[in-house]
Each structure stands twice: as structure tokens, then as C-alpha cells.
FIGUDREN-852002 format. One line per field, with one value per residue: residue number from 1; x, y, z of N, C-alpha, C, O, CB in turn. Coordinates in Angstrom, 3 decimals. Glycine has a CB too. Layout:
n <- (NUM_...) .
nc1 <- (X_...) .
nc2 <- (Y_...) .
nc3 <- (Z_...) .
cac1 <- (X_...) .
cac2 <- (Y_...) .
cac3 <- (Z_...) .
cc1 <- (X_...) .
cc2 <- (Y_...) .
cc3 <- (Z_...) .
oc1 <- (X_...) .
oc2 <- (Y_...) .
oc3 <- (Z_...) .
cbc1 <- (X_...) .
cbc2 <- (Y_...) .
cbc3 <- (Z_...) .
END
This chain:
n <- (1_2_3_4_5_6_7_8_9_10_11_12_13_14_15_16_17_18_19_20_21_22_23_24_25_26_27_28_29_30_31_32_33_34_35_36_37_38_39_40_41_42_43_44_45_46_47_48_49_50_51_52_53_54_55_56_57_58_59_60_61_62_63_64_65_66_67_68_69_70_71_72_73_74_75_76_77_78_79_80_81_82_83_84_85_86_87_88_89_90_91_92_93_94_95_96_97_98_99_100_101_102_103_104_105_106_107_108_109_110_111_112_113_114_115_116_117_118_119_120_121_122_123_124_125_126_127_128) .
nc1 <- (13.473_10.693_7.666_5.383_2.105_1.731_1.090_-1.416_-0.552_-2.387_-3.921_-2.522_-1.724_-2.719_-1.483_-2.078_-1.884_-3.101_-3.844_-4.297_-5.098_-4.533_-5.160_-3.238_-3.334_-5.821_-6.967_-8.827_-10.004_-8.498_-9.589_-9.715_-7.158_-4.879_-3.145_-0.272_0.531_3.909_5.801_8.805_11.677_14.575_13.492_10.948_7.733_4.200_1.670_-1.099_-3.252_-4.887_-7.371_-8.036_-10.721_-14.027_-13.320_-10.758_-9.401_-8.778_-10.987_-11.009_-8.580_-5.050_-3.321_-3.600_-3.753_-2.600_-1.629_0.143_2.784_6.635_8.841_10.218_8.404_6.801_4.911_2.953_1.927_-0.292_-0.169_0.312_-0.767_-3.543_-3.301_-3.270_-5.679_-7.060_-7.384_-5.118_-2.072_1.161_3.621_5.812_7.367_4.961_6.056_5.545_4.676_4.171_4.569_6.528_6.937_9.029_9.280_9.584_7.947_6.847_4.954_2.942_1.624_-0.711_0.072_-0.999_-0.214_-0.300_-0.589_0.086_-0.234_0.900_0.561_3.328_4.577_5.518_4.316_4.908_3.723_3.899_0.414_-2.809) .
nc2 <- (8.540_10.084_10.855_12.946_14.807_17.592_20.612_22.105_24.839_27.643_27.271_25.793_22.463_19.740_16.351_13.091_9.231_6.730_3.234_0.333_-2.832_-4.739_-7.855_-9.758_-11.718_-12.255_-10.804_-8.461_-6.806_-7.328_-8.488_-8.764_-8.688_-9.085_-5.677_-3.985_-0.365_1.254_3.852_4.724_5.573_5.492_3.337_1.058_1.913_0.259_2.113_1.903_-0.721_-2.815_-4.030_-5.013_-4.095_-5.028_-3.789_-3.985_-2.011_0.744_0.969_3.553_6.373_5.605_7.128_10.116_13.787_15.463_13.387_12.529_12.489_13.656_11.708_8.004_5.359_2.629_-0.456_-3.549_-6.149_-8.660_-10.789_-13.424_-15.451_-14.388_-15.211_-18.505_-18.611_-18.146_-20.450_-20.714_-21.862_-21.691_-21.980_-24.348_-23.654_-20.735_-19.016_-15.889_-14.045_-11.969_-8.868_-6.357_-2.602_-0.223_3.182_7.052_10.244_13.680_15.452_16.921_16.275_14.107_11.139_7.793_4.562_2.233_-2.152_-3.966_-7.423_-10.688_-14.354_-14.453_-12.161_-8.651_-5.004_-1.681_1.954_5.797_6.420_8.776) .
nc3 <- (16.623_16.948_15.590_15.161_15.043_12.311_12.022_9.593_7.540_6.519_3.589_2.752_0.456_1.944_2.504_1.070_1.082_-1.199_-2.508_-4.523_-5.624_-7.910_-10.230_-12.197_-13.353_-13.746_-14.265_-13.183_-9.796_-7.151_-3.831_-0.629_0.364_2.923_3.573_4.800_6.364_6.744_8.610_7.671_9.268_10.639_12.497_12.362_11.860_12.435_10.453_9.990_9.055_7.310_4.727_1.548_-0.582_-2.209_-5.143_-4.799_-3.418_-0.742_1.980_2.913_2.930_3.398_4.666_6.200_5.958_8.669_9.423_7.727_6.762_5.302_3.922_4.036_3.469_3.925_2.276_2.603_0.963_1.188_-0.963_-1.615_0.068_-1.091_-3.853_-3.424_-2.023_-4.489_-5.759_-7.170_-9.065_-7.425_-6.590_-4.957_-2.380_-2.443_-4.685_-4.460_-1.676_0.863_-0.670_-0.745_-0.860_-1.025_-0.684_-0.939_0.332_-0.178_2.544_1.861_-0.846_-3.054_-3.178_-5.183_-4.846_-6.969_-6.910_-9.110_-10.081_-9.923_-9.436_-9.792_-10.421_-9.986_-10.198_-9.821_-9.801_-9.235_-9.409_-10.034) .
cac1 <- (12.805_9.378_6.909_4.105_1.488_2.096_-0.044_-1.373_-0.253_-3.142_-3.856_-1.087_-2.378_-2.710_-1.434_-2.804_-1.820_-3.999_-3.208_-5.318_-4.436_-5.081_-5.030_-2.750_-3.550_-7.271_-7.876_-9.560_-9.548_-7.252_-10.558_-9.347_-6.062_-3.768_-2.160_0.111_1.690_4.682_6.756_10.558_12.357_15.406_12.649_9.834_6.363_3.109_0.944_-2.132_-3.530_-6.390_-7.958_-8.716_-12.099_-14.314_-12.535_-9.195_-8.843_-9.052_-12.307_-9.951_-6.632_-4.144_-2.747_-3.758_-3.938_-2.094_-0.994_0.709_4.952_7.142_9.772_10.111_7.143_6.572_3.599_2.844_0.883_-0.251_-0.812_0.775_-2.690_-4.703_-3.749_-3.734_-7.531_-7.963_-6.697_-3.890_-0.817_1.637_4.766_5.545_6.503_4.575_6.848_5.605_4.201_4.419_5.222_6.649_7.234_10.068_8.951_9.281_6.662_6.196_3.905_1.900_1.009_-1.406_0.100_-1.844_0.849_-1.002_-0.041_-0.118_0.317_-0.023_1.523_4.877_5.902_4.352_4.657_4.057_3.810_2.670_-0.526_-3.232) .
cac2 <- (9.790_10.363_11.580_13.986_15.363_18.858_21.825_22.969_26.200_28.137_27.233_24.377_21.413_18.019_15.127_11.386_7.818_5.673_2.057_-0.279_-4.188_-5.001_-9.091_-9.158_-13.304_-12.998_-9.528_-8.142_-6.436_-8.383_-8.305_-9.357_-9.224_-8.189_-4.199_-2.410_0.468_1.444_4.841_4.247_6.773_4.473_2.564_0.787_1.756_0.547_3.541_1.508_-2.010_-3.174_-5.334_-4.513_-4.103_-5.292_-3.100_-3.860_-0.631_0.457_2.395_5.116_6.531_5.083_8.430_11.518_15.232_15.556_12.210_12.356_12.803_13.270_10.640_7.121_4.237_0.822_-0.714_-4.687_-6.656_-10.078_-11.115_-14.877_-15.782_-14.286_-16.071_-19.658_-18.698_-17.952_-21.547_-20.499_-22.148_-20.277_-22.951_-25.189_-22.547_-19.910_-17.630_-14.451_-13.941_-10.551_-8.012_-4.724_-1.435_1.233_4.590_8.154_11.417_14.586_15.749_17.945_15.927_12.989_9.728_6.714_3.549_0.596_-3.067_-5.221_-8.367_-11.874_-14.961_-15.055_-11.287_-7.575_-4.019_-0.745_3.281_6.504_7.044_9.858) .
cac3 <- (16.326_17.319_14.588_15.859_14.139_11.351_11.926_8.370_7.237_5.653_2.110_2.254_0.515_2.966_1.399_1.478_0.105_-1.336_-2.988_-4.709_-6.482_-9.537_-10.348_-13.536_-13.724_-14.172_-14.867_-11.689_-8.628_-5.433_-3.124_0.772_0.274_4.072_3.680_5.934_5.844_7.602_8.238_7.819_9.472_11.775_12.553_11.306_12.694_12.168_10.665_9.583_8.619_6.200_3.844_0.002_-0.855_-3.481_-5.524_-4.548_-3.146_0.846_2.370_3.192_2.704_3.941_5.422_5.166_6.213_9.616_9.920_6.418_6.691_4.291_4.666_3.736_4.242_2.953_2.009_2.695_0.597_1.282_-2.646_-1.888_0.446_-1.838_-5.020_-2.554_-2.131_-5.757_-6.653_-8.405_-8.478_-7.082_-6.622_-3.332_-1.737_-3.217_-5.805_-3.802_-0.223_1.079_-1.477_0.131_-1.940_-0.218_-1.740_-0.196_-0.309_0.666_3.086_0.813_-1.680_-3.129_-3.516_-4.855_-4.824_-6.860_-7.163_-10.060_-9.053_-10.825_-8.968_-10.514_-10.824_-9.966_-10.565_-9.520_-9.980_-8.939_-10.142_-9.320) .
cc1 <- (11.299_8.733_5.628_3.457_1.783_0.821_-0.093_-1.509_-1.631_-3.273_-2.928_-1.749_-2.023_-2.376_-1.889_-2.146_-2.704_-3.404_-4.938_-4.727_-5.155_-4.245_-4.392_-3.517_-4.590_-7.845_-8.674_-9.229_-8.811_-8.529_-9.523_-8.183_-5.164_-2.633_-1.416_1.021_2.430_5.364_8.026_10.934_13.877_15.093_11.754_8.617_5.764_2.189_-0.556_-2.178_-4.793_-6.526_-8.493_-9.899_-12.578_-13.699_-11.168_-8.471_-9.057_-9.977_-11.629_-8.521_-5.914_-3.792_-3.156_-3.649_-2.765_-1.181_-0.184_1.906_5.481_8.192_9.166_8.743_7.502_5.404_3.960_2.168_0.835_-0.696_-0.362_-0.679_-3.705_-4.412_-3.882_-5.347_-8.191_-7.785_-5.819_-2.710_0.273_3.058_4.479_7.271_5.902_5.767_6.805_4.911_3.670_5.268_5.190_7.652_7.861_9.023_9.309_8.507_6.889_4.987_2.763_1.127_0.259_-0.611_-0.560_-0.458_-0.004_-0.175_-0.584_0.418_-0.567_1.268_3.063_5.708_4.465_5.171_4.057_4.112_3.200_1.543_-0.992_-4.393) .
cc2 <- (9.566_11.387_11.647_15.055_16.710_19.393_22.278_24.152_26.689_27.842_25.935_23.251_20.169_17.027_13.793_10.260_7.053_4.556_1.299_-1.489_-4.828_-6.738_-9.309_-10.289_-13.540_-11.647_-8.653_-7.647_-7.509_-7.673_-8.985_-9.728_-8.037_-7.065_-3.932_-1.624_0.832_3.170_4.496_5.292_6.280_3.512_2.529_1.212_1.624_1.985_2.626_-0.174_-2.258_-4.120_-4.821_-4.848_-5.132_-5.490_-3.278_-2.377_-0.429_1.218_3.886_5.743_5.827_6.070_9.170_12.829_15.285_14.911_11.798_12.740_12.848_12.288_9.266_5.765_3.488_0.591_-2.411_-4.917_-7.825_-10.435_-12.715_-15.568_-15.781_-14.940_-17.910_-19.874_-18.864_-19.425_-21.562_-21.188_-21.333_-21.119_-23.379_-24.914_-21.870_-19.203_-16.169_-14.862_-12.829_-9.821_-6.635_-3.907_-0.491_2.011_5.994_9.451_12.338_14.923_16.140_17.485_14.607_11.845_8.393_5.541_2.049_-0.736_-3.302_-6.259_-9.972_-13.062_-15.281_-13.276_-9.878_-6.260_-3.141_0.664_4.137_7.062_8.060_9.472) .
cc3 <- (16.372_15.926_15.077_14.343_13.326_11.999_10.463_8.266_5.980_4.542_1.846_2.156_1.502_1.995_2.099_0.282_-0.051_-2.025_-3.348_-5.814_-7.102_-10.045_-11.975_-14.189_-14.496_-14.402_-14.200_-10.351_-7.796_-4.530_-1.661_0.913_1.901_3.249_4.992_5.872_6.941_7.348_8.863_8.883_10.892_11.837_11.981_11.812_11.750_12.132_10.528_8.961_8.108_5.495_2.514_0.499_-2.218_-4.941_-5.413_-4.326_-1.217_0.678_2.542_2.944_3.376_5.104_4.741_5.982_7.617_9.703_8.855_6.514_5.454_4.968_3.686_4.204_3.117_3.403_2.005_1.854_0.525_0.344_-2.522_-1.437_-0.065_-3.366_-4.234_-2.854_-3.483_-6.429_-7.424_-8.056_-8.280_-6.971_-5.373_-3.312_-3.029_-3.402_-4.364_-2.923_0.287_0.191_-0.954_-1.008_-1.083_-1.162_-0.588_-0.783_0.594_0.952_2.436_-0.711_-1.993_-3.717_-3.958_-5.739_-5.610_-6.909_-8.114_-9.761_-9.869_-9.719_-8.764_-10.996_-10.369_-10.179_-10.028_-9.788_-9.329_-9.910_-9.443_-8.821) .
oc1 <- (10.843_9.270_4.893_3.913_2.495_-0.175_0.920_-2.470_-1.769_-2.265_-2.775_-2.334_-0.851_-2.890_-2.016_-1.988_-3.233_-2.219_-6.061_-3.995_-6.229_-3.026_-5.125_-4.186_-4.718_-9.024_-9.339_-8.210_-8.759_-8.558_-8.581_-7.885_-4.960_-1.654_-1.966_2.153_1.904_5.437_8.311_9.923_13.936_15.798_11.381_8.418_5.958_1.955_-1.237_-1.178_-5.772_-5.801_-9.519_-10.212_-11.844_-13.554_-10.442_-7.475_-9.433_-10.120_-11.962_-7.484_-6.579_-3.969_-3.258_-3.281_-1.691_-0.048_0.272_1.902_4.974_8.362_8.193_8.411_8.098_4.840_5.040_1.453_1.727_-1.917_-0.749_-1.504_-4.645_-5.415_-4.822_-5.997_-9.272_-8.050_-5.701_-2.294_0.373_3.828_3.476_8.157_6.125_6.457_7.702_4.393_2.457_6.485_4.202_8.608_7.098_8.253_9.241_8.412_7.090_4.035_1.675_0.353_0.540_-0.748_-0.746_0.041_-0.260_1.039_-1.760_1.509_-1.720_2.405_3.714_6.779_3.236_6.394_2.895_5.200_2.146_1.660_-0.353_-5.046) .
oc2 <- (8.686_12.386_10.702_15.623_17.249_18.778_22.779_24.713_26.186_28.341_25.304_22.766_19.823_16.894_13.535_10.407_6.573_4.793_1.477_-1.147_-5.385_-6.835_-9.003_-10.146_-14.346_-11.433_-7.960_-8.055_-8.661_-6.444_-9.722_-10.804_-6.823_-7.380_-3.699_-1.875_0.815_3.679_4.139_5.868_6.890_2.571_3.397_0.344_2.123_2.742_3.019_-0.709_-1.770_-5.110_-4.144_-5.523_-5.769_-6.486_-2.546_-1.842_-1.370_2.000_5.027_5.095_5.284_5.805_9.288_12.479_14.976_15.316_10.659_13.908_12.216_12.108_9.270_5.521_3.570_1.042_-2.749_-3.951_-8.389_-10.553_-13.362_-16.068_-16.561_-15.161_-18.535_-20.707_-19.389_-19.537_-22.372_-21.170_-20.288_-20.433_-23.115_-25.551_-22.168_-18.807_-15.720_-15.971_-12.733_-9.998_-5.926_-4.282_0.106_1.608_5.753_9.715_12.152_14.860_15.579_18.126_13.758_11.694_7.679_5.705_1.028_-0.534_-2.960_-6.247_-10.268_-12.742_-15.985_-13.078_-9.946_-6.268_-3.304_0.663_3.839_7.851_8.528_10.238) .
oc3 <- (15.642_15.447_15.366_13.351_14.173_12.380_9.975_8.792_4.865_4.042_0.800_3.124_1.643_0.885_3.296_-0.929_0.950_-2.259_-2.878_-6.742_-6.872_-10.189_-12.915_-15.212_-15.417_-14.684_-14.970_-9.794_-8.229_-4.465_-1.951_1.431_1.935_2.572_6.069_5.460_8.054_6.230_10.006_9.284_11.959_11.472_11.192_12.662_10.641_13.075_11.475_8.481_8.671_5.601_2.565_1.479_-2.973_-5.650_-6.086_-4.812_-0.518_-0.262_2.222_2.803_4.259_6.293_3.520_7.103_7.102_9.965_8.957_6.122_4.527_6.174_2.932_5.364_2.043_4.399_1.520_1.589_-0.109_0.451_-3.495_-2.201_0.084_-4.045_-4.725_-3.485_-3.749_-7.626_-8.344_-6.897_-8.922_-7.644_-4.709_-3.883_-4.203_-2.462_-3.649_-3.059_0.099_0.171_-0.760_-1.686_-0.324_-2.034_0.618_-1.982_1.794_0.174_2.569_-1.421_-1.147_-4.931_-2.973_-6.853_-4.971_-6.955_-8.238_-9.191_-10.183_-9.370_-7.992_-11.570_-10.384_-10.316_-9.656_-10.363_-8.768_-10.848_-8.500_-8.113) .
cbc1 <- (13.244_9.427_6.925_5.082_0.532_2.216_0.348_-2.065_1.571_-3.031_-3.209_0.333_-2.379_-4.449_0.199_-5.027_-1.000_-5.167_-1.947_-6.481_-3.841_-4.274_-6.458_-0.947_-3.773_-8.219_-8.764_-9.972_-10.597_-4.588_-12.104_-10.022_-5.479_-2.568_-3.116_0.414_1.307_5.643_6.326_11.736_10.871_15.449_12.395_9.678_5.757_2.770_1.344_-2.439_-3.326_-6.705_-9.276_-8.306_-12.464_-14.888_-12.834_-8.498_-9.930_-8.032_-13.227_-9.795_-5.883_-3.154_-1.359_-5.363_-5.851_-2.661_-1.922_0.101_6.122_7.594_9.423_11.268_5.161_7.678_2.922_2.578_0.544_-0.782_0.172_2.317_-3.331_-5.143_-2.286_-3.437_-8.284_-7.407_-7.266_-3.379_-0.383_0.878_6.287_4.729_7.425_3.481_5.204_5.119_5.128_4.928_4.702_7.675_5.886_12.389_6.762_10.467_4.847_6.494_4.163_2.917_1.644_-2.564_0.372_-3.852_1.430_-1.979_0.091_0.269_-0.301_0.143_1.223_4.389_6.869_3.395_4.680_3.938_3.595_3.079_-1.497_-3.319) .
cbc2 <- (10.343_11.175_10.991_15.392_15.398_18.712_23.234_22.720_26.247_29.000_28.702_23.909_21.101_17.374_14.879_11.375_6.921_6.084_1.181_0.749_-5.210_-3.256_-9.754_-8.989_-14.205_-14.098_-9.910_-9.088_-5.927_-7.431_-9.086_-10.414_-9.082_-9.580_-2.797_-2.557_1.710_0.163_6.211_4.467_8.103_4.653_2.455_-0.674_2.784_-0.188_5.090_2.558_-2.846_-2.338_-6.173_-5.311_-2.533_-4.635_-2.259_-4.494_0.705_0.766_2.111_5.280_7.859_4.757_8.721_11.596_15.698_15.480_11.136_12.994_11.417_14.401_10.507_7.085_4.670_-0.800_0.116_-5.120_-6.278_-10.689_-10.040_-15.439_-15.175_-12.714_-15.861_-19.296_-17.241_-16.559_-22.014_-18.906_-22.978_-19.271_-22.443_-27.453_-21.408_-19.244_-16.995_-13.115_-14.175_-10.374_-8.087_-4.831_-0.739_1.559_4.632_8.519_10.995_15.405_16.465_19.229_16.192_13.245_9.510_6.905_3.308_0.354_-3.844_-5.113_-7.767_-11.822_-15.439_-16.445_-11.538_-7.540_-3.956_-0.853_3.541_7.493_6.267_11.041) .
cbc3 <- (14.949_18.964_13.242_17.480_14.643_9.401_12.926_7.635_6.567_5.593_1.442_3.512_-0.677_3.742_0.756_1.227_0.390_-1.993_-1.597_-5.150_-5.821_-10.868_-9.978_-13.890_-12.587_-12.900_-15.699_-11.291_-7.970_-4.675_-3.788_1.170_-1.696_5.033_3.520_7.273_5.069_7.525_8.613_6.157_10.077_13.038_13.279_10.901_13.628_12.795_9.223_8.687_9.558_5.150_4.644_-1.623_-1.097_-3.541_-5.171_-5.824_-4.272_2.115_4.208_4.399_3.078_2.992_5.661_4.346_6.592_10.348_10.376_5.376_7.359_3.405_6.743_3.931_4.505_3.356_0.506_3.635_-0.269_2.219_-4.353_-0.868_1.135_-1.861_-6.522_-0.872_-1.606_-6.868_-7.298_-8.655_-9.030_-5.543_-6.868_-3.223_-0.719_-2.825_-7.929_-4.470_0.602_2.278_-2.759_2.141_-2.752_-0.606_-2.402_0.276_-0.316_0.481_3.787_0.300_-2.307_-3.835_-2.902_-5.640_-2.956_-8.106_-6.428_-11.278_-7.028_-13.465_-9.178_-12.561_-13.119_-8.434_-11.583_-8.475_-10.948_-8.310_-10.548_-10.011) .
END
């Protein structure tokens, strides 16, 4: 199945995801840590790819207005690399690696998906 852009209907709010990771270990944003998000739908596609910020947040939505589906996506997060860098021990192998979150949304509304995320265990919700 092919997913093509929505036309917005007058007045109909646009929806967008945002995400942002929060370091449980040390208390602090997840700065440069590999995102990507995917839309499920049979298949997997790449919708987007990034890098936390400062902030542990992205410059931009993830998705938004047009390009926003309802339907299923997953979210990547490379949190095993980034505690490596932070010196943390993490086990041999690392505990976690890539931590990916199923979730599904409708079109029309704001999503923000965060991580918490400490070497050894993470969590997440919708916030606003």
C-alpha cells in the first residue's frame, strides 16, 4: 500500500510527532543520539532520520501536517552508542542498543513520543 499525501479539510487540525530523550542515568538530555522513524502499514518505510539535539529533542517534527497518517509507526533510538560515548557501562554486549517503540496515531492530532532511557531499562508515554 502506497501512502500519498491528505488534502486538509478546512479548519481540520494537522497533526505532528515530536520525541525527545531524556538520560534517566545522569539526569540530562540524550544529545547525538541516531532517530528514525518509520510508517508500519505491511511494510516498513523510512519516513525520516535524525540526531537529538542539545536538548535531546529534534529541530523539527518528526512528521507533520500533510505528511502525518494515521496508522501505525515506530520510532528507533540509538540509546546503546550513546551511553558507550558517555562512558557508561552498559554490559559486554551492551544491555540495550536500538530501542524501538510500536505506537499508532491519528492523522489529526499532536503526538510527542519521549524516551527515558538509562542503560539498563527505559520508558515511555504520550506527552504534549
Amino acid at each position: 500500500m502506497t501512502v500519498l499525501p491528505r488534502s486538509a479539510q478546512a479548519g481540520e487540525p494537522m497533526g505532528r510527532l515530536t520525541t525527545h530523550i531524556l538520560d534517566t542515568a545522569q539526569g540530562c538530555p540524550a544529545a547525538n543520539v541516531g532517530i528514525r522513524l518509520f510508517f508500519v502499514d505491511g511494510e516498513r518505510r523510512l519516513v525520516t532520520s535524525t540526531t537529538s539535539n542539545a536538548d535531546g529533542r529534534t529541530d523539527r517534527p518528526l512528521v507533520e501536517g500533510d505528511a502525518m497518517h494515521g496508522g501505525c509507526y515506530e520510532l528507533e533510538f540509538d540509546i546503546g552508542p550513546y551511553f558507550a560515548a558517555q562512558g557508561m557501562k552498559t554490559g559486554d554486549p551492551a544491555f540495550l542498543d536500538t530501542v524501538v517503540l510500536r505506537f499508532s496515531v491519528s492523522a489529526s492530532e499532536h503526538y510527542h513520543v519521549p524516551l527515558l532511557a538509562s542503560p539498563w531499562s527505559y520508558s515511555t508515554y504520550r506527552g504534549s
